[in-house]
C-alpha positions as a Markdown table, in Angstrom:
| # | Residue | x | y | z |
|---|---|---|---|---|
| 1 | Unk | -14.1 | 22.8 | 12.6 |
| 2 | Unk | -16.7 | 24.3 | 10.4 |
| 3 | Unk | -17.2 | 23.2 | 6.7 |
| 4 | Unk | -17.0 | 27.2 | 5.3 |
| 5 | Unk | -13.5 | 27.7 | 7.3 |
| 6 | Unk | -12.1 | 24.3 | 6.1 |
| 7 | Unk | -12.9 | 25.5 | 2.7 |
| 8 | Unk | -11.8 | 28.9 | 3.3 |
| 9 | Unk | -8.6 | 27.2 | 4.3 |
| 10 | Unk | -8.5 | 25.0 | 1.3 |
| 11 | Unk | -8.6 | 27.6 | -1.3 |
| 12 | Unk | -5.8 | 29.6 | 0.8 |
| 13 | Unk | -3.6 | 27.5 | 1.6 |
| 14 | Unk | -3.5 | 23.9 | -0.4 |
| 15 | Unk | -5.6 | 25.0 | -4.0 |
| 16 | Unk | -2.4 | 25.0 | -6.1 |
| 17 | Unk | -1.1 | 21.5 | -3.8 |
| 18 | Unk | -4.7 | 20.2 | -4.7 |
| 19 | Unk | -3.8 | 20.7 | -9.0 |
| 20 | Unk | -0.8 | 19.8 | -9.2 |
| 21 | Unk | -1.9 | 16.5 | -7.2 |
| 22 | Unk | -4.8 | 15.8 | -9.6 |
| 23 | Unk | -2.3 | 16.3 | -12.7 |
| 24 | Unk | 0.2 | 14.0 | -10.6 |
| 25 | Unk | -2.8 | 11.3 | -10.2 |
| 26 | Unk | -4.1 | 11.8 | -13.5 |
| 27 | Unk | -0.6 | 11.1 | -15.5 |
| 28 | Unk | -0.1 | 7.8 | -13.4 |
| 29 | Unk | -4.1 | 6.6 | -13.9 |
| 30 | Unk | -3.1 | 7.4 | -17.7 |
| 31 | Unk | 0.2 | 5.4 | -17.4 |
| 32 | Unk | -1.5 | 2.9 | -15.5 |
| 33 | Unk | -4.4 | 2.2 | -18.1 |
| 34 | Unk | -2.3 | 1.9 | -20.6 |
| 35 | Unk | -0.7 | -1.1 | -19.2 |
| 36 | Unk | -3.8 | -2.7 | -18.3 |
| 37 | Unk | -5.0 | -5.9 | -20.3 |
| 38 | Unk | -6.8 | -4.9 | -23.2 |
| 39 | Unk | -10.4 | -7.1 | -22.1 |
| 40 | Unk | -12.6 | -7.8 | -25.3 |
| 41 | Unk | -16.1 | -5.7 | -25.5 |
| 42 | Unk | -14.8 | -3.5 | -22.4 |
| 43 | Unk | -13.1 | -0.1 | -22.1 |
| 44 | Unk | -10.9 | 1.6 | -19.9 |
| 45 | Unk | -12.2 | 5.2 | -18.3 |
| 46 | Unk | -10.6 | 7.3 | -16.7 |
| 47 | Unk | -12.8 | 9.9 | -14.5 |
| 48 | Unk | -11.3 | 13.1 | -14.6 |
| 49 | Unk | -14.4 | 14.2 | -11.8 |
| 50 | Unk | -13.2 | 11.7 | -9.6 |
| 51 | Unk | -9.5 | 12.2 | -9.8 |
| 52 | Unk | -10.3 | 15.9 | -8.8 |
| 53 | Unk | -12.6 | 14.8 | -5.8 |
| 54 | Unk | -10.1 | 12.0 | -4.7 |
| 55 | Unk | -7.7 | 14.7 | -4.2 |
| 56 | Unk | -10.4 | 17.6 | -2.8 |
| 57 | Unk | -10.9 | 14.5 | -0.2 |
| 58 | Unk | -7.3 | 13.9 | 0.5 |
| 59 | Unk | -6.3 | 17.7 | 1.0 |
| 60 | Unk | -9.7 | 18.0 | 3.4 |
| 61 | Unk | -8.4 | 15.1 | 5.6 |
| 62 | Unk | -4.7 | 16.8 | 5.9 |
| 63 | Unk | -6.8 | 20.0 | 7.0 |
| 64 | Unk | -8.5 | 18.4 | 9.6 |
| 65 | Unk | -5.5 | 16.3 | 10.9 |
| 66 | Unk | -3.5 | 19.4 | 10.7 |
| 67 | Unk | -5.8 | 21.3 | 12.8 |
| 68 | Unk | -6.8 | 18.5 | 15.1 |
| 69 | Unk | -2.9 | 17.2 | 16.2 |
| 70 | Unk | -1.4 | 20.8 | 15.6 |
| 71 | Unk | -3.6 | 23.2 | 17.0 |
| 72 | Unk | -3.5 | 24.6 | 20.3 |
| 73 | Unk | -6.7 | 24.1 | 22.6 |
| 74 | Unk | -9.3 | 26.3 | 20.5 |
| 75 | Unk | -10.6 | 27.4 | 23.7 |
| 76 | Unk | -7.1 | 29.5 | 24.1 |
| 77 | Unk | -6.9 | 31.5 | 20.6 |
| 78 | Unk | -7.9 | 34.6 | 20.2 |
| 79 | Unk | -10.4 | 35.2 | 17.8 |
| 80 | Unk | -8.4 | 37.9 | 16.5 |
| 81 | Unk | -5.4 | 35.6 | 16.0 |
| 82 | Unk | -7.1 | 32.8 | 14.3 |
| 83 | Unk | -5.8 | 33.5 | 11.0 |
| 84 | Unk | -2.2 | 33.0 | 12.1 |
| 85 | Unk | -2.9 | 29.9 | 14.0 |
| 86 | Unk | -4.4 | 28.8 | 10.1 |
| 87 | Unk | -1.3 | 30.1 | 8.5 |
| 88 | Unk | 1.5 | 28.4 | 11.3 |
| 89 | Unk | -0.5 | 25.1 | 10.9 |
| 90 | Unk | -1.4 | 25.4 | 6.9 |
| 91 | Unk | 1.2 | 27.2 | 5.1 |
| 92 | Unk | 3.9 | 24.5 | 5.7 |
| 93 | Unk | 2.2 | 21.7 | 3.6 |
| 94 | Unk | 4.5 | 19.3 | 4.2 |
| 95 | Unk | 3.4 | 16.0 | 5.3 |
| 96 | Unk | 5.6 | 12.9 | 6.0 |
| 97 | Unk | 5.5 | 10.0 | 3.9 |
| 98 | Unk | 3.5 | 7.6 | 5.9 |
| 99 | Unk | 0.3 | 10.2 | 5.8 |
| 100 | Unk | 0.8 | 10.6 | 2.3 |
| 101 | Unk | 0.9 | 7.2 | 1.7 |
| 102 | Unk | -2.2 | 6.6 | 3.9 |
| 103 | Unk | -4.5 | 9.3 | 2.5 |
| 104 | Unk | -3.6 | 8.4 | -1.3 |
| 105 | Unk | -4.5 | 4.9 | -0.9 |
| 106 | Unk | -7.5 | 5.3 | 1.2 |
| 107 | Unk | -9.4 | 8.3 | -1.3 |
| 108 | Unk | -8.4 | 6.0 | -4.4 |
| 109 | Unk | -9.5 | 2.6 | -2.8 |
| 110 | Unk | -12.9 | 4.7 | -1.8 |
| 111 | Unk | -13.7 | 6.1 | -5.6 |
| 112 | Unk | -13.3 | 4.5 | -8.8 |
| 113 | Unk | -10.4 | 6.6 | -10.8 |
| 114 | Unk | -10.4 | 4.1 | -13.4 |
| 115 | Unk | -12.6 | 1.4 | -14.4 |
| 116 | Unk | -13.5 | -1.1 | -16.8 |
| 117 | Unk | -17.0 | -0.3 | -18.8 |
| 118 | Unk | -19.3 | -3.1 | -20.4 |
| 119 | Unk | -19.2 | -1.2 | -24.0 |
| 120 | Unk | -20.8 | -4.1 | -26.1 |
| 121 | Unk | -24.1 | -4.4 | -23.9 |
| 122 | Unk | -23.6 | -7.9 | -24.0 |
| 123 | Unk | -24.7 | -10.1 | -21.2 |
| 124 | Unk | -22.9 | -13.0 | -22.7 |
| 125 | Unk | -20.1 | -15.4 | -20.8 |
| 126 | Unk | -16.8 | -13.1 | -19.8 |
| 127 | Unk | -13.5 | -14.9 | -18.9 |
| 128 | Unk | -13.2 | -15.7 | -15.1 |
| 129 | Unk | -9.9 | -13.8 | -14.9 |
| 130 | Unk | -11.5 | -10.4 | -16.5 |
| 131 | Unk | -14.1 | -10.4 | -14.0 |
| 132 | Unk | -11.9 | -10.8 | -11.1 |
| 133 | Unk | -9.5 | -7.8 | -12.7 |
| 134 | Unk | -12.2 | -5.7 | -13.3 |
| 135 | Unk | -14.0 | -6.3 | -9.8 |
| 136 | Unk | -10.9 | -5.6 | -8.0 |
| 137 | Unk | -9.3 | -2.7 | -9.9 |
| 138 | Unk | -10.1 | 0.0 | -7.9 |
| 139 | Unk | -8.2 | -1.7 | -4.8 |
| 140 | Unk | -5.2 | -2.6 | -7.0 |
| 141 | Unk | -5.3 | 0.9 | -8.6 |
| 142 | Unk | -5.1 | 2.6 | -4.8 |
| 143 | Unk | -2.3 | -0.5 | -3.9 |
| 144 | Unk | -0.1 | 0.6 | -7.1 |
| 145 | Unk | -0.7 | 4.3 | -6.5 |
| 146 | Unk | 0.8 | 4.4 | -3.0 |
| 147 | Unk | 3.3 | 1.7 | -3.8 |
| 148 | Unk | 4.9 | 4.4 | -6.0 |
| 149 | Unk | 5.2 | 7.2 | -3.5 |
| 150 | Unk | 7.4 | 5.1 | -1.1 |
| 151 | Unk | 10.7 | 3.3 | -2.3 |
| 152 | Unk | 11.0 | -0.1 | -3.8 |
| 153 | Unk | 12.9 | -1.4 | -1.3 |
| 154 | Unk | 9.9 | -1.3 | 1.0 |
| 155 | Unk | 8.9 | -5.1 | 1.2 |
| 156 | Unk | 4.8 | -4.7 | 0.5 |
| 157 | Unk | 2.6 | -7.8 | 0.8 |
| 158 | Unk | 0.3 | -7.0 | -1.9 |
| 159 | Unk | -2.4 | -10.1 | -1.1 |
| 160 | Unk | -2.4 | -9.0 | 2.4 |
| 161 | Unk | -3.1 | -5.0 | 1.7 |
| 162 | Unk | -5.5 | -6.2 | -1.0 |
| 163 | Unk | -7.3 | -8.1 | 1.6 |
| 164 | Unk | -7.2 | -5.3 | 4.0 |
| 165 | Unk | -8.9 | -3.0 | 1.5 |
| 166 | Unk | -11.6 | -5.3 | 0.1 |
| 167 | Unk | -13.0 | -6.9 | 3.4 |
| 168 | Unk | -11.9 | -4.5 | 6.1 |
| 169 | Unk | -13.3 | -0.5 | 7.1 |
| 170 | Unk | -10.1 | 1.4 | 6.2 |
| 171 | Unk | -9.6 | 4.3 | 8.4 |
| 172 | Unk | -6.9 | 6.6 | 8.6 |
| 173 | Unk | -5.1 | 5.6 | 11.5 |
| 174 | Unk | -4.6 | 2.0 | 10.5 |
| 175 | Unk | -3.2 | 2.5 | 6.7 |
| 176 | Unk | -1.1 | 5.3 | 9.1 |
| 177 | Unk | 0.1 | 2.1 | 11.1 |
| 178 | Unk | 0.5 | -0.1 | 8.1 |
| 179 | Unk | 2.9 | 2.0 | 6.2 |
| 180 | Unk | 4.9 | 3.3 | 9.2 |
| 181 | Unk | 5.0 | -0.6 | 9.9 |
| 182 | Unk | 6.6 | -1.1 | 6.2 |
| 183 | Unk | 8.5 | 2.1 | 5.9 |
| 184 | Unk | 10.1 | 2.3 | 9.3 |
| 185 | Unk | 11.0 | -1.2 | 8.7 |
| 186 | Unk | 11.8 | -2.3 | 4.9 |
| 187 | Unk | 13.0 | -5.0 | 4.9 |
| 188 | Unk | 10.7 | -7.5 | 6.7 |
């Protein structure tokens, strides 16, 4: 698929999805900071850039999944009827909750939302516990964030998906397994 007809797509079909994801995202990063510990000399951002691009990111991968497991063979569409085959595939923007799930926590585990900045310039000795929360917030951010699309009776291993995320390639296909794994079977 070309970059100019995914975008075309984009702004067709899944612009208004895209804003109203980004406000979405931005309310819970805002509800999210402000129950983060308050860490002397350092501040809590929120990147209002990033929050757009996470979800720009997220949209794009639905586009290509879309066209790649719902398409016919491109060989066999007409030219002519490419537009319908766009709107068949893209104007139902439904998704099922493991894919949701998936994408969310793999563009917010891959950008950094929210972070902690140094705002005293000091070099000085920081608590061993604010170091670890602030080198690992972008990973519990994505965690906490797709932990509230599905419901709590889901039984998540946190350590486990915050392992996963840290030390493994995340792709796609495995968060898909993981949370069909935990959805399909809550209780384990």
């Amino acid at each position: 698929m070309n970059i100019r007809r995914t975008e075309e797509i984009f702004y067709r079909y899944y612009k208004e999805a895209h804003e109203k994801k980004s406000r979405e995202l931005l309310t819970f990063l805002i509800d999210y900071a402000a129950n983060l510990p308050e860490i002397p000399g350092f501040l809590i951002t929120i990147d209002e850039f990033e929050v757009d691009e996470i979800c720009f990111a997220y949209y794009l991968d639905i586009i290509r999944y879309k066209d790649f497991h719902q398409k016919t063979n491109e060989e066999c569409i007409d030219e002519n009827r490419q537009e319908n085959v766009d709107e068949n595939i893209h104007s139902d923007q439904k998704l099922d909750l493991i894919k949701i799930c998936a994408f969310s926590l793999k563009w917010v585990s891959r950008n950094k939302p929210l972070t902690y900045i140094n705002a005293s310039g000091k070099l000085g000795c920081i608590e061993k516990e604010y170091i670890m929360l602030k080198n690992h917030i972008r990973e519990a951010v994505a965690i906490d964030y797709a932990l509230s699309l599905i419901p709590e009776d889901v039984n998540v291993n946190r350590a486990e998906l915050m392992h996963f995320l840290k030390y493994r390639n995340v792709d796609d296909r495995s968060l898909m397994l993981y949370f069909d794994s935990i959805i399909s079977n809550p209780k384990l």
